[in-house]
C-alpha positions as protocol buffer text, in pm:
chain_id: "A"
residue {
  index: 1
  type: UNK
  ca { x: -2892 y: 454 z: -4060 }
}
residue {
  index: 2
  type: UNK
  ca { x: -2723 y: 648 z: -3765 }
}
residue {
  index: 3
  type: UNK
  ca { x: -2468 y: 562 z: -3595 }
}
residue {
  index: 4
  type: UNK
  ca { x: -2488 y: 671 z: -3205 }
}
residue {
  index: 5
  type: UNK
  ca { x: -2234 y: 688 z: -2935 }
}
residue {
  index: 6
  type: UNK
  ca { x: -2329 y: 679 z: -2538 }
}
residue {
  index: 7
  type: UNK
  ca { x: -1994 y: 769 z: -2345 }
}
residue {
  index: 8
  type: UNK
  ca { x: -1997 y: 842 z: -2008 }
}
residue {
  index: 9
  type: UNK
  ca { x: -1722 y: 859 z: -1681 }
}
residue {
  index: 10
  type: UNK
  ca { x: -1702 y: 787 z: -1321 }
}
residue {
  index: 11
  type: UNK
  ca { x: -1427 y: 806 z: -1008 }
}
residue {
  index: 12
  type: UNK
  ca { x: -1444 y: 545 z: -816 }
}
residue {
  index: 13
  type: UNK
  ca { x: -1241 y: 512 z: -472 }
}
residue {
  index: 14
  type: UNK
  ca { x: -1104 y: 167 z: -565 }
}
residue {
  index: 15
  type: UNK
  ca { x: -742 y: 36 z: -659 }
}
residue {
  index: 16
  type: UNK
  ca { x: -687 y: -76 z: -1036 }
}
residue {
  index: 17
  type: UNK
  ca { x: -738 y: -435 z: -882 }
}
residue {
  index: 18
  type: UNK
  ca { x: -1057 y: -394 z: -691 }
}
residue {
  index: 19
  type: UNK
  ca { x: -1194 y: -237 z: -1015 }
}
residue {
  index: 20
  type: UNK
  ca { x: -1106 y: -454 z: -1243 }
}
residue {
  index: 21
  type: UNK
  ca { x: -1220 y: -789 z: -1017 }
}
residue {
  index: 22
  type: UNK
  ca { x: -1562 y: -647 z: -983 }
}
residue {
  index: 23
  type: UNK
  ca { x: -1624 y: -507 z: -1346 }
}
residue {
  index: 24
  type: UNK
  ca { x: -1466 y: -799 z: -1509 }
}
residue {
  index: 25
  type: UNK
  ca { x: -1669 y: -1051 z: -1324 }
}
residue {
  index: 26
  type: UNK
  ca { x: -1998 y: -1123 z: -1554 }
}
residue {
  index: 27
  type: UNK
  ca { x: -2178 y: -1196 z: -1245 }
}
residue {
  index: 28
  type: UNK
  ca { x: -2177 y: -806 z: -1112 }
}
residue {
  index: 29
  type: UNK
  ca { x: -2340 y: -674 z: -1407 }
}
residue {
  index: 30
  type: UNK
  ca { x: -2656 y: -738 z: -1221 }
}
residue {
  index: 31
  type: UNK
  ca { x: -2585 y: -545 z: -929 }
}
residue {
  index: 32
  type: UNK
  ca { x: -2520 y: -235 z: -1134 }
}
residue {
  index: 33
  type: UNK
  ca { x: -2832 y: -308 z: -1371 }
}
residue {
  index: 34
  type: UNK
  ca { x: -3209 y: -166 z: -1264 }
}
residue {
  index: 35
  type: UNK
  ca { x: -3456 y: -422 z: -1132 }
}
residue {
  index: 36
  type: UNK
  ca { x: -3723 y: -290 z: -1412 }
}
residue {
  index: 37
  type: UNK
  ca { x: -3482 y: -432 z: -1699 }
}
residue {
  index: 38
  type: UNK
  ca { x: -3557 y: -790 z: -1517 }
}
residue {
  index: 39
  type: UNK
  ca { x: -3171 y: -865 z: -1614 }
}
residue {
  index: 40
  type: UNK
  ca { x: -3053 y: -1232 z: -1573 }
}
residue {
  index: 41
  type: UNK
  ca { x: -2801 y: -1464 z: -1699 }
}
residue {
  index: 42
  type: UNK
  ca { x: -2879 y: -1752 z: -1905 }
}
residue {
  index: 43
  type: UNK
  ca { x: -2528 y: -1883 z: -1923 }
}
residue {
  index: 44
  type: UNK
  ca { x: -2496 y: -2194 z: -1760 }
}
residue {
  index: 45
  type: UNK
  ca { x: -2154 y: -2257 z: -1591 }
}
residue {
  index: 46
  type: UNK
  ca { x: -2005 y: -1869 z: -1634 }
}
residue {
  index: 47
  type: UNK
  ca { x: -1681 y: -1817 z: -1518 }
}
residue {
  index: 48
  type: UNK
  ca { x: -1602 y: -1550 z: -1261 }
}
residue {
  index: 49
  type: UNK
  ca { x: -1389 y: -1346 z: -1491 }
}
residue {
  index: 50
  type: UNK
  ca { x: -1378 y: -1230 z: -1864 }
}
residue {
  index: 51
  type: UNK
  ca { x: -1205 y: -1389 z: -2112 }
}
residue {
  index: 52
  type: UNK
  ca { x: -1158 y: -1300 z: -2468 }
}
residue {
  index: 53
  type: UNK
  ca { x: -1423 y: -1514 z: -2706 }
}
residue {
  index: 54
  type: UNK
  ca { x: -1695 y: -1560 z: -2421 }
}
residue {
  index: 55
  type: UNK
  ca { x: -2039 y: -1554 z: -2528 }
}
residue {
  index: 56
  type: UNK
  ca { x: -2245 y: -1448 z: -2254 }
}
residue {
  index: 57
  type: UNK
  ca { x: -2634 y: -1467 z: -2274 }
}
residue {
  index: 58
  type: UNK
  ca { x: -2887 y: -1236 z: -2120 }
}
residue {
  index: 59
  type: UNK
  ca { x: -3262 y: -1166 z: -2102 }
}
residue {
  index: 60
  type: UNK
  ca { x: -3353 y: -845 z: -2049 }
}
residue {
  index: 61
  type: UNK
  ca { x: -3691 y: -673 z: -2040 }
}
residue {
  index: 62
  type: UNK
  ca { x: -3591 y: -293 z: -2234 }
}
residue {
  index: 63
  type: UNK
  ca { x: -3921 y: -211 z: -2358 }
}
residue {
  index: 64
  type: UNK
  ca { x: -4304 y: -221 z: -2246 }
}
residue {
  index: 65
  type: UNK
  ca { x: -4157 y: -553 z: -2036 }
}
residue {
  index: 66
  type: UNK
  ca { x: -4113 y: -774 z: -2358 }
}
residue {
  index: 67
  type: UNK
  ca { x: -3824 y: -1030 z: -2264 }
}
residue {
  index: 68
  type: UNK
  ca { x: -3518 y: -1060 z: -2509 }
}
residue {
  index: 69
  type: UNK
  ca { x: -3229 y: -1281 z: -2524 }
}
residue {
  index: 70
  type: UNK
  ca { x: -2884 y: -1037 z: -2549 }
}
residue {
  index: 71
  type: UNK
  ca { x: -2569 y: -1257 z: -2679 }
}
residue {
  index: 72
  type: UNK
  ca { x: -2264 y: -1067 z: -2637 }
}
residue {
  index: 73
  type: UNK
  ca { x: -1904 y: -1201 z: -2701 }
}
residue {
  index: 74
  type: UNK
  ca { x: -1627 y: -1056 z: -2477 }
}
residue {
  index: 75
  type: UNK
  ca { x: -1433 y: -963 z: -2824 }
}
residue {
  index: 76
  type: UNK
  ca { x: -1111 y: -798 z: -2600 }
}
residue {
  index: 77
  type: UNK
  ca { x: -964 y: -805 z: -2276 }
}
residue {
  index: 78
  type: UNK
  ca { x: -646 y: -634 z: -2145 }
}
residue {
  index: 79
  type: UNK
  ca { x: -576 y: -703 z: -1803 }
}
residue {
  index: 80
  type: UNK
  ca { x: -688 y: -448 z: -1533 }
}
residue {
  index: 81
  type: UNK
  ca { x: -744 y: -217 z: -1851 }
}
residue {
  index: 82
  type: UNK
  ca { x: -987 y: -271 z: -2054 }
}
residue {
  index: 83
  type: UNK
  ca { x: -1244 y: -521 z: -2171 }
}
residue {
  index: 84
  type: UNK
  ca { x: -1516 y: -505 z: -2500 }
}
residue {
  index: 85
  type: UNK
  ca { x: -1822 y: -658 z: -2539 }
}
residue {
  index: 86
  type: UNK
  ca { x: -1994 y: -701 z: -2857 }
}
residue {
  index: 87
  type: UNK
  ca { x: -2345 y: -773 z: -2903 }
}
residue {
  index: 88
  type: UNK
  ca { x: -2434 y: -1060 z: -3124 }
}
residue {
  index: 89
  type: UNK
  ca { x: -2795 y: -1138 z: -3064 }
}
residue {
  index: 90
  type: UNK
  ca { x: -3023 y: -854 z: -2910 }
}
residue {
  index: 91
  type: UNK
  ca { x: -3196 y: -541 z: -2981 }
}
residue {
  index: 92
  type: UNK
  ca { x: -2944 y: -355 z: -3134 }
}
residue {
  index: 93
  type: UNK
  ca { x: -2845 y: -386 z: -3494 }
}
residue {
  index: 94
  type: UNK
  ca { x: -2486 y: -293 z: -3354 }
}
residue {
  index: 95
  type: UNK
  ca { x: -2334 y: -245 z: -3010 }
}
residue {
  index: 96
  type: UNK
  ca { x: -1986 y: -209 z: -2930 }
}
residue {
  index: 97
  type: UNK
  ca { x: -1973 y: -104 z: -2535 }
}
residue {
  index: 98
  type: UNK
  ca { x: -1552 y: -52 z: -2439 }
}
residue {
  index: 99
  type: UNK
  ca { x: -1537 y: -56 z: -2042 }
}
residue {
  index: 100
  type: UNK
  ca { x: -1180 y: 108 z: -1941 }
}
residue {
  index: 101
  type: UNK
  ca { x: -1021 y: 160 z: -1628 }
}
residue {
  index: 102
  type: UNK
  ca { x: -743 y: 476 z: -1590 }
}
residue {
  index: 103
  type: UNK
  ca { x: -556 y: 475 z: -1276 }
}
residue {
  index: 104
  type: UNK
  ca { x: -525 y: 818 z: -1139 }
}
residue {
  index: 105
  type: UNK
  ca { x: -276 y: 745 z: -922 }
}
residue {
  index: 106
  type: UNK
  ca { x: -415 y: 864 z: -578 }
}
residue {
  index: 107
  type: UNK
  ca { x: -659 y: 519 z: -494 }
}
residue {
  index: 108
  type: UNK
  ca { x: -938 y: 693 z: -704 }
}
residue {
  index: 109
  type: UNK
  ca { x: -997 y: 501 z: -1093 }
}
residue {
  index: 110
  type: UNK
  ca { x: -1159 y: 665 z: -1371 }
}
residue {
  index: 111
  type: UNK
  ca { x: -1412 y: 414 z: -1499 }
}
residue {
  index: 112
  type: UNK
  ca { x: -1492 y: 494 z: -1869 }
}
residue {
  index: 113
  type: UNK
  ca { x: -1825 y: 335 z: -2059 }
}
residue {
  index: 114
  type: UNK
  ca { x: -1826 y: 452 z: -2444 }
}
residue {
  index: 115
  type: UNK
  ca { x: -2114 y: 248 z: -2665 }
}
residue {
  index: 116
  type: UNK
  ca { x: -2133 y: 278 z: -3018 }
}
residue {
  index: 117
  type: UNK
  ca { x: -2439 y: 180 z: -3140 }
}
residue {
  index: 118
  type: UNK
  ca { x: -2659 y: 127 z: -3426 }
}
residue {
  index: 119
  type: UNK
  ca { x: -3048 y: 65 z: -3415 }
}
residue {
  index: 120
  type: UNK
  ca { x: -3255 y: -183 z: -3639 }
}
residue {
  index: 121
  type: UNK
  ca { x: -3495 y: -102 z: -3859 }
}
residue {
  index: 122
  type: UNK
  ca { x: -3363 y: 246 z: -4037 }
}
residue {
  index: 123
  type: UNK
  ca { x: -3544 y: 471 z: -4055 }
}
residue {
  index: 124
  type: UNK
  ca { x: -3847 y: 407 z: -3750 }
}
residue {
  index: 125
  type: UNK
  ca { x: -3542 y: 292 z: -3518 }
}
residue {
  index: 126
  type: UNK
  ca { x: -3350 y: 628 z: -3586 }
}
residue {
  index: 127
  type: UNK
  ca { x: -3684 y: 806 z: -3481 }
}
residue {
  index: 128
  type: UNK
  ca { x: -3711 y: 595 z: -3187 }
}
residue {
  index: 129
  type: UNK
  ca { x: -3398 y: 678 z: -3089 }
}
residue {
  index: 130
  type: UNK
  ca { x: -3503 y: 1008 z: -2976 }
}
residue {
  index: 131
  type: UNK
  ca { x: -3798 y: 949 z: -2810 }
}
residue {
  index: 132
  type: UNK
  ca { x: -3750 y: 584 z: -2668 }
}
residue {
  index: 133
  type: UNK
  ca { x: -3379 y: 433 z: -2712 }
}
residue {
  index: 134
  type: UNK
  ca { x: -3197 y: 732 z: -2581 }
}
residue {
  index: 135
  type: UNK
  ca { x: -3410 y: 809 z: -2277 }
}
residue {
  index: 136
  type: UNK
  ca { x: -3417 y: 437 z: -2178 }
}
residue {
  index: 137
  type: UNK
  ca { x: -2988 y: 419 z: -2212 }
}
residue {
  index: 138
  type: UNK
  ca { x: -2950 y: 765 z: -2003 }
}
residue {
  index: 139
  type: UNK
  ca { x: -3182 y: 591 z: -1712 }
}
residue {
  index: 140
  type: UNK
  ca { x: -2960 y: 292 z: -1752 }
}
residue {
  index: 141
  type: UNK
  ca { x: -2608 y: 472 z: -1744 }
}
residue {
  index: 142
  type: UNK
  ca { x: -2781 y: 743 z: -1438 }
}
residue {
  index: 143
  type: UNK
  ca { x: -2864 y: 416 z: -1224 }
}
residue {
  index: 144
  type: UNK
  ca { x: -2561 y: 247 z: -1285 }
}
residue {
  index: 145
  type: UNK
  ca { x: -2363 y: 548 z: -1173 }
}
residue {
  index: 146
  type: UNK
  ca { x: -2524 y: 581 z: -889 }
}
residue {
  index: 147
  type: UNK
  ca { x: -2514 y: 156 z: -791 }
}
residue {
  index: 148
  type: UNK
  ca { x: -2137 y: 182 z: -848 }
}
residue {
  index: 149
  type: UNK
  ca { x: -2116 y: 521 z: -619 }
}
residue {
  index: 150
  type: UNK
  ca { x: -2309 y: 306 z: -343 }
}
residue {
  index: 151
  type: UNK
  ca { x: -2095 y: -14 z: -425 }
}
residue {
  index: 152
  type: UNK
  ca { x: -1755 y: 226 z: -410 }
}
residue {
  index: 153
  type: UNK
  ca { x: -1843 y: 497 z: -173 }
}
residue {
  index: 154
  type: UNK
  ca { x: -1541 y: 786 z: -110 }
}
């Protein structure tokens, strides 16, 4: 079993406060997910903003178009800061994604993603990693970059 890490960073032209009410809304997560992943919310009633001990369902499409219901729990939130989800249901045998926020100061915000992340089914799911998993998460992370650059622009 293997234990991976995806960790990846962004500037953003935003205040602490514009950050943190867009990233911290569950809602957004769509606009900063591609279309092929066929992301929606099966949450009935979410609130606009994270809370610690939220369960949040998903389906997603990650592979070949299958659908899968993602439960993650918001397991952490510090105001403006930080905030970690945890998956509890999904295609992961672990995943532990930290989303942090560092002021630099000057109207620009470093937006940090680090996931930490197991897959099931040692060893086939380590090979897939390689070949299927890791590909997949860079296209994820490249779009998502470039939807926040568009959503933030300098």
């Amino acid at each position: 079993m293997a234990v991976h890490t995806l960790h990846t960073k962004q500037i953003i032209r935003a205040t602490q406060a514009e950050a943190w009410a867009f990233f911290s809304n569950p809602h957004n997560l769509a606009k900063i997910t591609p279309l092929k992943l066929g992301f929606e919310i099966l949450t009935p009633d979410l609130p606009e903003k994270m809370c610690e001990g939220m369960m949040i369902a998903y389906r997603v499409r990650p592979l070949l178009g299958i659908p899968m219901t993602w439960l993650s729990e918001i397991t952490l939130v510090e105001e403006g800061k930080r905030f970690i989800d945890e998956q509890r249901v999904g295609p992961y045998a672990v995943w532990h994604h930290e989303h942090a926020f560092h002021d630099l100061g000057d109207g620009r915000i470093e937006m940090e993603d680090k996931a930490t992340y197991v897959l099931p089914f040692a060893p086939l799911g380590d090979l897939a990693h390689s070949i299927l998993v890791k590909p997949e998460l860079d296209r994820i992370f490249t779009y998502r970059e470039k939807a926040v650059r568009e959503l933030f622009p300098d």
